[in-house]
C-alpha positions as CSV (number, residue, x, y, z in Angstrom):
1,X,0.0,0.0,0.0
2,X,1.2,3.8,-0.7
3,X,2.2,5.1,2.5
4,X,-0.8,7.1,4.3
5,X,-0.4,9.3,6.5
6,X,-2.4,10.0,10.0
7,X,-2.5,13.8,11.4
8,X,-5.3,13.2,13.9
9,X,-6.4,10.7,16.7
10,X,-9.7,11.3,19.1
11,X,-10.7,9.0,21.4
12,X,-13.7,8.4,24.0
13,X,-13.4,5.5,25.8
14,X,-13.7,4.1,29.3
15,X,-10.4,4.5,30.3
16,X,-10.0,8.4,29.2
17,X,-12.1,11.2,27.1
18,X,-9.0,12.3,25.0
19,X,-6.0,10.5,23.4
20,X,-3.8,11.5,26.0
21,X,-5.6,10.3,29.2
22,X,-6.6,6.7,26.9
23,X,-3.2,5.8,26.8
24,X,-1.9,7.3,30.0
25,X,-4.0,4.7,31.6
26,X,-3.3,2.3,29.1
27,X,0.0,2.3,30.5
28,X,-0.8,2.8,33.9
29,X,-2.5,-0.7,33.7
30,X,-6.3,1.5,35.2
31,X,-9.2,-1.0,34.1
32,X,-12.6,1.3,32.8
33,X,-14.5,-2.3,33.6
34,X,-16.9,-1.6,36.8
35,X,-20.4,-2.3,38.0
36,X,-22.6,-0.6,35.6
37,X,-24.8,2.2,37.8
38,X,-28.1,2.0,35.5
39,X,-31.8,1.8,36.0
40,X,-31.8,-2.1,34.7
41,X,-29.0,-3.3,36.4
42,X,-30.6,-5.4,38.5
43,X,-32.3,-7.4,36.3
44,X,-28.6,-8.6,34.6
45,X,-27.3,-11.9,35.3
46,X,-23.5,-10.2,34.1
47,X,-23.4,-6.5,36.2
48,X,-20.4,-5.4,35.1
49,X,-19.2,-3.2,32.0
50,X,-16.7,-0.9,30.3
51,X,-19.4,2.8,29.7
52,X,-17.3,5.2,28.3
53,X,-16.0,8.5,30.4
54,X,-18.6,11.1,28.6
55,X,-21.1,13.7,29.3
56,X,-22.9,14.3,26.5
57,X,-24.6,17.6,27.7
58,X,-21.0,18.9,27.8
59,X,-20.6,18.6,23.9
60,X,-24.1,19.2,22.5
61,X,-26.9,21.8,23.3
62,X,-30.8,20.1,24.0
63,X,-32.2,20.2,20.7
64,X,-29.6,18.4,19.0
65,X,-29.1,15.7,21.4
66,X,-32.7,14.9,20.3
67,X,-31.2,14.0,17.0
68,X,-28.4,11.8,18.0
69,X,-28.3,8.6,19.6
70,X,-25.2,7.8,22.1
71,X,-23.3,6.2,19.5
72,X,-23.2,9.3,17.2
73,X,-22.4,11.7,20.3
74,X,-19.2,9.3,20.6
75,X,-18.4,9.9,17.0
76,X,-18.5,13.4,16.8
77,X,-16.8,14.0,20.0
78,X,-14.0,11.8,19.2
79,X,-13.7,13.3,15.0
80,X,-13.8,16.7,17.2
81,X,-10.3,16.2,19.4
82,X,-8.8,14.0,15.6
83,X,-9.4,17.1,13.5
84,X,-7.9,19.3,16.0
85,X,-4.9,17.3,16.0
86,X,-4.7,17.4,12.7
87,X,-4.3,21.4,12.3
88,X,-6.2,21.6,9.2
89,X,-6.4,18.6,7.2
90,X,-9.8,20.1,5.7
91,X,-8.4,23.4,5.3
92,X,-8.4,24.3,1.5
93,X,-9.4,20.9,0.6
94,X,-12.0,19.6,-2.4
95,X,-14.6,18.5,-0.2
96,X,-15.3,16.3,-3.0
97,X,-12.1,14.2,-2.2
98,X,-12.9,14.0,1.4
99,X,-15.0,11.4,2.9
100,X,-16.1,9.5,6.1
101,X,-16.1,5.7,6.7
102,X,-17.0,4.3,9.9
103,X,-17.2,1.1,11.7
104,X,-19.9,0.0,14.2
105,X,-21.5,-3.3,14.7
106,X,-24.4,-2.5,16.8
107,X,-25.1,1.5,15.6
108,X,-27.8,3.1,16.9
109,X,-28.5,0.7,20.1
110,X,-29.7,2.7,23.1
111,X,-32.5,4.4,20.2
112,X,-33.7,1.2,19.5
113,X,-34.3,-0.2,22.7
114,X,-35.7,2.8,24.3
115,X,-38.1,2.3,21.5
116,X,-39.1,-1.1,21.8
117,X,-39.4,-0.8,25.6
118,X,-41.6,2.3,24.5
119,X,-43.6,0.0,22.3
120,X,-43.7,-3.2,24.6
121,X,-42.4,-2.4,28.0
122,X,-45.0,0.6,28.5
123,X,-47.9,-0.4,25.6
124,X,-47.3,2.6,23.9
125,X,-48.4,3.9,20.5
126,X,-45.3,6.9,20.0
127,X,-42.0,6.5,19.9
128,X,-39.4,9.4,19.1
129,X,-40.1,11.3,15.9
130,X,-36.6,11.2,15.2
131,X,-36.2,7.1,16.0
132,X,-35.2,5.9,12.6
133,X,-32.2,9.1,11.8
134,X,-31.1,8.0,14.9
135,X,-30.8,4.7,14.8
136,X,-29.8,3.5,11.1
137,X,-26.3,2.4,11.4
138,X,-25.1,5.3,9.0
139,X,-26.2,8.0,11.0
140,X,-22.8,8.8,12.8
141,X,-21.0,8.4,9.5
142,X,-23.5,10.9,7.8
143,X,-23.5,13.2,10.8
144,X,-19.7,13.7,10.5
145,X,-20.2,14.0,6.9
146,X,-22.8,16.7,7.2
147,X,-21.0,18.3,10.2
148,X,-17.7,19.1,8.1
149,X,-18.9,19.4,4.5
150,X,-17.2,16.4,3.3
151,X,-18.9,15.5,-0.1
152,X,-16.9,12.2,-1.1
153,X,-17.2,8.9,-0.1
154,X,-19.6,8.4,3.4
155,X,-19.4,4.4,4.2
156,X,-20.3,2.5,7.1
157,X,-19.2,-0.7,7.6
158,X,-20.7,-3.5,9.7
159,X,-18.7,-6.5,10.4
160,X,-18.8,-6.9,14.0
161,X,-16.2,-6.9,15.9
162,X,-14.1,-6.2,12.7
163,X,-16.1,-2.9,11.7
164,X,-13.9,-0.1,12.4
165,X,-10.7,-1.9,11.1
166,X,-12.2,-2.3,7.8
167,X,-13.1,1.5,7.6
168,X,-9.6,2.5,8.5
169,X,-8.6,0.1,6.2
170,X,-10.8,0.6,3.4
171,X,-10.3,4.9,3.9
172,X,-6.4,4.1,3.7
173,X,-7.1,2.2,0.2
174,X,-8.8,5.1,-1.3
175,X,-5.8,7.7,-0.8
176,X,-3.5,5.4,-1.9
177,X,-5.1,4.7,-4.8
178,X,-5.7,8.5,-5.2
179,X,-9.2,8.6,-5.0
180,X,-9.4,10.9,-2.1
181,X,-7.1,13.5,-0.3
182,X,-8.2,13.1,3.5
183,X,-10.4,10.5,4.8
184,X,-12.0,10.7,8.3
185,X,-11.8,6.7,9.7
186,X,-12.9,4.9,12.7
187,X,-15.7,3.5,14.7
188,X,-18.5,4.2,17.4
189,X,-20.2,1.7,19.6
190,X,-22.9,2.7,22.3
191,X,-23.7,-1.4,23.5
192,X,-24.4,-0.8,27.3
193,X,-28.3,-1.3,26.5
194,X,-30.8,-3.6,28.5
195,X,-31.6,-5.4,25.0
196,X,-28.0,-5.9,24.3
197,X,-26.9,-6.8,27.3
198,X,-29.3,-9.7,27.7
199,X,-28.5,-10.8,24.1
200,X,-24.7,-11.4,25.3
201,X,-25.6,-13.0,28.6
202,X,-27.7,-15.8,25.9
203,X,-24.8,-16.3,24.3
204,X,-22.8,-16.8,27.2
205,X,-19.9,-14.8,25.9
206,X,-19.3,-12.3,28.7
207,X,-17.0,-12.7,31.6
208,X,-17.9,-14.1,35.0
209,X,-17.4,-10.8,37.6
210,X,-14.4,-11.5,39.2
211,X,-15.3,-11.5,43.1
212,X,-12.6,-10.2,44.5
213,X,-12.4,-7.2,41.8
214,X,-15.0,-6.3,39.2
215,X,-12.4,-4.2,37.5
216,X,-10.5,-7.5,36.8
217,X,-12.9,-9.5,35.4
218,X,-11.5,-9.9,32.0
219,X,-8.6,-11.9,31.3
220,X,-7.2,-12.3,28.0
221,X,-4.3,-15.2,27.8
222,X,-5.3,-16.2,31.1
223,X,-5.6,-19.7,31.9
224,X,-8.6,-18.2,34.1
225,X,-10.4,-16.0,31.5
226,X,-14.0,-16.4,31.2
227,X,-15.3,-14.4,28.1
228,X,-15.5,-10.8,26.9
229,X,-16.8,-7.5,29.2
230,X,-19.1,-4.9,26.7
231,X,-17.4,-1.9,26.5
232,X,-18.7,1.7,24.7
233,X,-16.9,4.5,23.0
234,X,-15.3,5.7,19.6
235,X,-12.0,6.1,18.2
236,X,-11.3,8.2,14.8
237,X,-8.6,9.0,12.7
238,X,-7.6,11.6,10.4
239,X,-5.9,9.7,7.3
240,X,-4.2,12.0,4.8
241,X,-2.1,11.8,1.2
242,X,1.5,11.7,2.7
243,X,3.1,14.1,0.5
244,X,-0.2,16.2,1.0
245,X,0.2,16.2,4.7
246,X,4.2,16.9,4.8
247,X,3.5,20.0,2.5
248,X,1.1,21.3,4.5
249,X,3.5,21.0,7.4
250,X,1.4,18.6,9.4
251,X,2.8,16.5,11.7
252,X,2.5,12.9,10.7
253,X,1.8,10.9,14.0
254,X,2.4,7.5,11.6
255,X,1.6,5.9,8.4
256,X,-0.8,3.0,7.4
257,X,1.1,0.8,5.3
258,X,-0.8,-2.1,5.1
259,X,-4.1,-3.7,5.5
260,X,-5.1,-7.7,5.2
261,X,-8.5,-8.5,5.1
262,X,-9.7,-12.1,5.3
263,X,-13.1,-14.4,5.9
264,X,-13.0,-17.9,7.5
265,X,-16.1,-19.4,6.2
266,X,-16.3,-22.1,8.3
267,X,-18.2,-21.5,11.4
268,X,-20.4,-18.4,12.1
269,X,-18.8,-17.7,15.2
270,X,-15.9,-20.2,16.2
271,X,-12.9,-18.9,14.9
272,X,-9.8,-19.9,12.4
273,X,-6.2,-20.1,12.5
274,X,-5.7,-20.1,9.1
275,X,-8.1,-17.1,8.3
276,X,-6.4,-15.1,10.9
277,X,-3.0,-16.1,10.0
278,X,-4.0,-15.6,6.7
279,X,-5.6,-11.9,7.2
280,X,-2.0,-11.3,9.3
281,X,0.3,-12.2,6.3
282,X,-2.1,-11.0,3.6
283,X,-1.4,-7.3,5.9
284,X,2.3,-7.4,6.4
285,X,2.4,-8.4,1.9
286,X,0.6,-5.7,1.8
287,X,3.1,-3.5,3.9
288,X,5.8,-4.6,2.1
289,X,7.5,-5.9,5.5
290,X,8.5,-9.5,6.6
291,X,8.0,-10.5,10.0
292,X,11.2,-9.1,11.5
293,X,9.9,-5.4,11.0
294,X,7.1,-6.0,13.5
295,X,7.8,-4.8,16.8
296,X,4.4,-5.0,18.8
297,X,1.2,-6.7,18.0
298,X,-2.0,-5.1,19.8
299,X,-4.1,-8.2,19.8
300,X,-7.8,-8.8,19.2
301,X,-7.4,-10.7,22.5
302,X,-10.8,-10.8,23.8
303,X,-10.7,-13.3,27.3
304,X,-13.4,-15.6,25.7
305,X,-12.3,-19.3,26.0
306,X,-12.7,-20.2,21.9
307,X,-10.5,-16.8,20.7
308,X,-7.2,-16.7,22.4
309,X,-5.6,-19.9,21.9
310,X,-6.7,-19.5,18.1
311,X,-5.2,-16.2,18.1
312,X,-2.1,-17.2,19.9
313,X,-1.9,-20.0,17.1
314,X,-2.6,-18.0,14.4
315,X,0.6,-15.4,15.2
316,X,2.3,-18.3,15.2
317,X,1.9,-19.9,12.0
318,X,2.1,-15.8,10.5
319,X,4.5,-15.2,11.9
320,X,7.0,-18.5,12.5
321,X,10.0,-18.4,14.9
322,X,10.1,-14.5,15.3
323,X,5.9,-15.2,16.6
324,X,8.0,-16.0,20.6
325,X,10.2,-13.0,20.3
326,X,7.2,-10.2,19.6
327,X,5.5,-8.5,22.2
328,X,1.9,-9.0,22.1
329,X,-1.1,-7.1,24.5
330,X,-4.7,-7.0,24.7
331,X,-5.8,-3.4,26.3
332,X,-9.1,-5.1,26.1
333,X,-8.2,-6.0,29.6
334,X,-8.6,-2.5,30.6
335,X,-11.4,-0.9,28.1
336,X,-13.6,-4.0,27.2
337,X,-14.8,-4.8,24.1
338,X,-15.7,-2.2,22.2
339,X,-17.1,-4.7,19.2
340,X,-17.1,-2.2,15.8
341,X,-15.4,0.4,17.6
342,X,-12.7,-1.8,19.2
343,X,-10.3,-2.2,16.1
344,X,-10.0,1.5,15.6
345,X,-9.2,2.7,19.4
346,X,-6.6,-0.6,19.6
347,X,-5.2,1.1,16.5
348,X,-4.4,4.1,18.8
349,X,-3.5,2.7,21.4
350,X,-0.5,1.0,18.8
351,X,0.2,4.3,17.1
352,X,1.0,6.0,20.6
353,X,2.7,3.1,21.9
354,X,4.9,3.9,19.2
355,X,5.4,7.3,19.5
356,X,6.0,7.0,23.5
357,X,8.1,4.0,23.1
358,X,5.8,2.3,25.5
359,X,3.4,-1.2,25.3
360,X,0.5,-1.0,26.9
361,X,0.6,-4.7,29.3
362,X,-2.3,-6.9,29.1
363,X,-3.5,-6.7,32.9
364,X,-5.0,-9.8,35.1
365,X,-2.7,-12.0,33.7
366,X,-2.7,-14.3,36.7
367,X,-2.6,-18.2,35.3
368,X,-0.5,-18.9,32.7
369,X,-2.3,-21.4,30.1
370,X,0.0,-23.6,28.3
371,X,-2.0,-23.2,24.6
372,X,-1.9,-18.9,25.0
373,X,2.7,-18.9,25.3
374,X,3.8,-15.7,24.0
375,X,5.1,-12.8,25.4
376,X,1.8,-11.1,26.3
377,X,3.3,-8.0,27.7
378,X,1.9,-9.1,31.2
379,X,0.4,-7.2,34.1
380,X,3.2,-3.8,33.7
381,X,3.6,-1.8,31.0
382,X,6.9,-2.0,29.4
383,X,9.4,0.6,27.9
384,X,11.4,-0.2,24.7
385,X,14.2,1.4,22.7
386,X,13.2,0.9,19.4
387,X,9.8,0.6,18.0
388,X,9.2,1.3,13.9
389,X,6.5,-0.7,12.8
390,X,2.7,-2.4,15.1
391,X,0.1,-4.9,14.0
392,X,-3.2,-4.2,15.4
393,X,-5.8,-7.4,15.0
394,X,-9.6,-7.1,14.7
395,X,-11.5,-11.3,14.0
396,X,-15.1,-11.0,14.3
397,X,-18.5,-13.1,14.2
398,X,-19.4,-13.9,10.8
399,X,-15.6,-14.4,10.5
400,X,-14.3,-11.5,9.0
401,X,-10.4,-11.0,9.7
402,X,-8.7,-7.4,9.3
403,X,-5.6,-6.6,10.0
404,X,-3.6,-3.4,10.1
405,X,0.5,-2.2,10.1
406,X,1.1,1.2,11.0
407,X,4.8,2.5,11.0
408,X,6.7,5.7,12.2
């Protein structure tokens, strides 16, 4: 892939409102899981959650909160802090060149089932007047669109756990090709809802509350791990030409350099080795790199049972002897899973480990579990001389595997 630049990251999540507060606890190993303080909690068999640090009557006046679900409030808050950053990437620009792709798997959640508890829950006849603009899954793609005037391509893409990966990845593709000239990427989840909630706890994905500390109930690469805690939030990048961006003076935080996208058609939610291996090497092709130029894999690491020995077998074969000598995390640990949104914040949480020359550990690593044996960065952050070039993995339900490599 043509080297693509990114001028601006902006982050809400539960472990900081801003990029520099994310990672600062990040590294500080401060889990954002808890005991979720909400009117249905009671009624959950799983109590605990990752709800995002955000006030949204601190960003938006009455009337147009009545126009945006929780899900788009993320969005624009976090494309607010990645254009600032950026120091005008829009500036001057064709606005036909510029576009918005965004990742969510869930979109317009907490609309929906206010809605249907509305309906149902209360034997209503009204719901809001504005129920369906808020919760289509495009509406925090076309609200940032609309918002900043950008008249190019407006995508949302929907492939769970996977989503916002594929729109950075898919935003990258159409600057390097030449397409467009700035591209804003990422994703948005707003999950925390009664409705979803209760979905998870049928599938029996989520983690058992640890009872000694809620905030360490998940576990990824634990030989104790017991599934996934639901997280909420947004990450979103500002993804410029290169030569573009180093004319205007911006400062280039790092570059996308290559993207691997793969499906493992087998099972609708167990996953592969080879598709993830497969989606890993397809990535670093694509980045022109061979394994020796990766210096830190941010892992899709999610705590469940099925997913990390499969991931930890899937580096392996991608990666062959140099898989034991590269440092791998899950912040999961310490923001949950963010599902469509969780590929693009992992991204920044790789692009400023980077920078600060710091991997984020992957926390409540207690048990060691003979089929999860690589160097999982564990429990303590860790400082390192050298770091060029990060892989950050996103393998969702459905089976959709997307990988990305970012350099500096």
């Amino acid at each position: 892939m043509k080297p693509v630049a990114v001028t601006g990251m902006g982050v809400v999540s539960p472990v900081g409102a801003d990029c520099a507060s994310f990672f600062a606890s990040l590294v500080a190993g401060r889990s954002g899981v808890r005991h979720l303080q909400t009117r249905f909690a009671e009624r959950l068999g799983t109590r605990i959650g990752a709800p995002a640090a955000f006030d949204a009557a601190r960003h938006f006046a009455p009337p147009r909160l009545r126009m945006l679900d929780r899900v788009s409030q993320l969005a624009l808050v976090a494309v607010g802090e990645a254009l600032a950053q950026s120091r005008g990437a829009l500036d001057g620009i064709d606005p036909r060149r510029a576009g918005a792709f965004v990742g969510t798997g869930m979109g317009g959640a907490e609309t929906s089932d206010d809605g249907y508890y509305t309906l149902y829950g209360e034997d209503s006849d009204r719901v809001k007047p504005f129920s369906v603009l808020m919760a289509m899954n495009n509406a925090a793609a076309a609200w940032i669109g609309l918002d900043h005037k950008l008249e190019g391509p407006n995508l949302t893409y929907s492939t769970a756990c996977s989503s916002s990966t594929v729109a950075v990845g898919e935003a990258a593709r159409r600057i390097a090709s030449g397409e467009c000239d700035v591209m804003i990427a990422g994703g948005a989840e707003a999950p925390l809802t009664f409705g979803t909630l209760k979905a998870w706890e049928a599938l029996k994905a989520l983690a058992i509350e640890d009872p000694a500390d809620p905030a360490a109930s998940c576990k990824p690469f634990s030989k104790d791990r017991s599934g996934l805690v639901l997280g909420e939030g947004s990450a979103m990048l500002v993804l410029e030409d290169a030569s573009r961006a180093r004319a205007r003076g911006a400062t280039v935080l790092a570059e996308i350099t290559g993207y691997g996208l793969s499906t493992d058609a087998i099972h609708i939610t167990r996953p592969s080795i080879d598709g993830q291996a497969r989606a890993m090497r397809l990535a670093l092709d694509d980045a022109g790199v061979d394994a020796e130029a990766i210096g830190y894999i941010n892992a899709h690491g999610t705590g469940t049972p099925a997913n990390d020995p499969v991931e930890t077998a899937a580096i392996r074969q991608a990666f062959g002897a140099r898989a034991a000598s590269i440092p791998v995390s899950s912040t999961k640990s310490m923001h949950g899973h963010l599902l469509g949104a969780a590929g693009a914040l992992e991204l920044v949480a790789s692009i400023l480990a980077m920078r600060e020359k710091v991997l984020p550990p992957t926390t409540h690593l207690r048990v060691p579990d003979p089929e999860c044996d690589l160097d999982y960065v564990p429990n303590v952050a860790r400082r390192v001389e050298v770091l060029r070039a990060v892989m950050s993995n996103s393998f969702a339900f459905g089976g959709t595997n997307a990988v990305l490599v970012a350099r500096v």
